[in-house]
N, C-alpha and C positions, 0 to 999 in steps of 0.2 A: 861580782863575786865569781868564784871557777867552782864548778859541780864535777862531780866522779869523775871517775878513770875507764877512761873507753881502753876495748881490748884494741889492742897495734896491730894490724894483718902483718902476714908471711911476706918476706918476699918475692912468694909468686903471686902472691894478693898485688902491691904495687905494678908488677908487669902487668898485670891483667888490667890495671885501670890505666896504665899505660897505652895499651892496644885500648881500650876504649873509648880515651881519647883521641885516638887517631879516628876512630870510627864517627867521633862526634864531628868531626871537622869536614870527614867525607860527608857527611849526610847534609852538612847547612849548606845548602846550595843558593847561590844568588842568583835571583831575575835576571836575567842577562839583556838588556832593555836599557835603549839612554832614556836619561834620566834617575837610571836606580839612585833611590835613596840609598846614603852610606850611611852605616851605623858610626857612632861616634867614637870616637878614638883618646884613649890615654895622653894625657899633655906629656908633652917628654919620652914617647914611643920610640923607641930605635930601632931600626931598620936596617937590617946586614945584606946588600945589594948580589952579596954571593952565594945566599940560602937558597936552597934545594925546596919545590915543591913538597918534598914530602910529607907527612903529615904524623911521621915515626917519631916517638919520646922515646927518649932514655929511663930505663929502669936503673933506682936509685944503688951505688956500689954496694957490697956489701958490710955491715961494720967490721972494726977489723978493732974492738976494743977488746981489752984482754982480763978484763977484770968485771965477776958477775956483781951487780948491783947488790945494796940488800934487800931483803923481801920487804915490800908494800902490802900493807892492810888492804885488800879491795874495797869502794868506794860504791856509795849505793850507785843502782843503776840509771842512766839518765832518760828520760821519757823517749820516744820515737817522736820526729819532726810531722804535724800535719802538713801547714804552709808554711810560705814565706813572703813577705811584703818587706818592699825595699823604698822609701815612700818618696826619696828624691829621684828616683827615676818612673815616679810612677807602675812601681812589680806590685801585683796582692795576683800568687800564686797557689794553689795545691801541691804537695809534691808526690810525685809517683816513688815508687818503691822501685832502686835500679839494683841489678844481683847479675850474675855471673850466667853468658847466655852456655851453650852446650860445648863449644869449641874454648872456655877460658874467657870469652873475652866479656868485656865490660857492657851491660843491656844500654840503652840510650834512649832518652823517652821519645815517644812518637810523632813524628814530624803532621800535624793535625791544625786545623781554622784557631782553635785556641788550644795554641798548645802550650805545656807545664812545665815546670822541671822538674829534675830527679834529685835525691837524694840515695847516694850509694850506703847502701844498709849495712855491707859489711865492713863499714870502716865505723871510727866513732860519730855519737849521736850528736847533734850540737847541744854545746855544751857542756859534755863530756870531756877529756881532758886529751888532747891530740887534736889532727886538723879535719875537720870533719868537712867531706867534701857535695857540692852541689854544678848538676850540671845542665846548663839549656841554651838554645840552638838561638841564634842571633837573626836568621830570614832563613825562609825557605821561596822556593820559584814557585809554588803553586799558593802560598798564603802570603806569602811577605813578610813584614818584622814578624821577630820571635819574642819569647818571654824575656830573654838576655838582649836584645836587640841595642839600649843604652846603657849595656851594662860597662861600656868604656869612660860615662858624662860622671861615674861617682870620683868624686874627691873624699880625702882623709878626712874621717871624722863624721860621714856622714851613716845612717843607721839601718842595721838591718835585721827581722826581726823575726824569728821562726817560732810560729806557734808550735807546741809539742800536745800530747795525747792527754797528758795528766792536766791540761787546762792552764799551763804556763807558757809565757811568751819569753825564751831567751832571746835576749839584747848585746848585738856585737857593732861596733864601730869600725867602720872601713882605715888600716893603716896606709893603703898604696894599693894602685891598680894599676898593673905593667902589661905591656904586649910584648910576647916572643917569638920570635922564631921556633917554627917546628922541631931545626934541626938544633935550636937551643932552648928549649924546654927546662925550666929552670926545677926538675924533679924532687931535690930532696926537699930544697924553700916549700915545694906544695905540697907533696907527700910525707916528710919527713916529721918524725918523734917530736912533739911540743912537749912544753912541762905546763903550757895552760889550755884553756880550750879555744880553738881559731876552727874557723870560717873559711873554706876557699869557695871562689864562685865561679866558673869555668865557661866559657863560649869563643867563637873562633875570629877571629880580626882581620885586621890588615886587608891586602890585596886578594883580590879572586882570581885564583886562577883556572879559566876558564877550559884548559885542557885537561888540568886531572881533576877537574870538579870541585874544588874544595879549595877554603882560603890558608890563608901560606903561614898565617898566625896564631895565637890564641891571647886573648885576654882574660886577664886570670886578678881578680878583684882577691885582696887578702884581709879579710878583719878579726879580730880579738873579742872574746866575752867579757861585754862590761856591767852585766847583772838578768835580772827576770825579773818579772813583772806578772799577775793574774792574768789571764786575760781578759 
């Protein structure tokens, strides 16, 4: 089933979680150590051999429609996310509350022995109808794997499951998990207007590169609401 209509942010809201993913990417830093374990990777990943380090997303155009919608009944409001458990990769997480640090950009949760992820608050709640986004760091050099660490091993169809406040567990189904290039950031697919309620799951992939700190990718798991359950 699809529950209420989350509010759509601005788009300076989108840029801002634009720069924050850029910051998520700077901050997962890999062990730099043979032997590092490599976090797993999307089957079917493509790799653009003339991408730029950088770690910059594009902010989605802006619409250019010319005609106002009609007015929508607002839709009750959807619970806030506590956790998440992802149970084929082994995730049963808490999620931090992520907001907007003092410069715009995107908070990022903290790189810690067990560390969590976030859920960015001012987009929709899951469940909620739009793509409601979640983000967590894949290794760090002082702890190692992260909460996202196999979040590249999910296949379609497999489930993921966010407890909310009011005691219900929304249930979404993984449709595709793709890695991208920094410098191709597939922005509006993750950010953009849904007419149901989706799931994006965000942490950084591919190659490390070891002069600007930070990996040259991101993997970005996409799923769909396919009901609740008590918990």
């Amino acid at each position: 089933m699809t529950e209420g209509t989350g509010r759509q942010p601005s788009a300076r809201t989108w840029i801002a979680l634009a720069v924050g993913l850029a910051l998520v990417a700077v901050i997962a830093v890999v062990v730099a150590v043979t032997g590092q374990q490599q976090a797993p990777q999307p089957a079917g990943a493509t790799a653009d051999p003339g991408r730029s380090s950088s770690p910059s997303v594009p902010a989605p155009a802006p619409s250019t429609a010319s005609e106002t919608p009609p007015p929508v009944a607002p839709a009750p409001p959807v619970a806030e996310p506590v956790s998440v458990g992802i149970p084929a990769i082994d995730v049963t997480s808490g999620l931090l509350r992520l907001d907007l640090n003092g410069d715009g950009t995107v908070q990022v949760p903290p790189l810690e022995r067990d560390d969590k992820a976030g859920w960015y608050q001012r987009g929709p709640a899951p469940g909620a109808v739009g793509p409601a986004v979640m983000l967590g760091h894949v290794d760090s050099a002082e702890y190692g794997p992260g909460v996202f660490f196999d979040l590249g091993a999910l296949q379609p169809g497999d489930e993921v499951e966010v407890a909310r406040a009011d005691g219900t567990v929304a249930l979404f189904a993984v449709d595709r998990v793709e890695r991208h290039p920094k410098n191709a950031f597939p922005t509006i697919e993750v950010y953009g207007n849904t007419s149901d309620a989706q799931l994006r799951l965000i942490t950084c992939g591919g190659d490390f590169d070891s002069g600007a700190r930070s990996y040259e990718d991101n993997i970005i798991a996409f799923a769909t609401l396919t009901g609740a359950r008590p918990a």
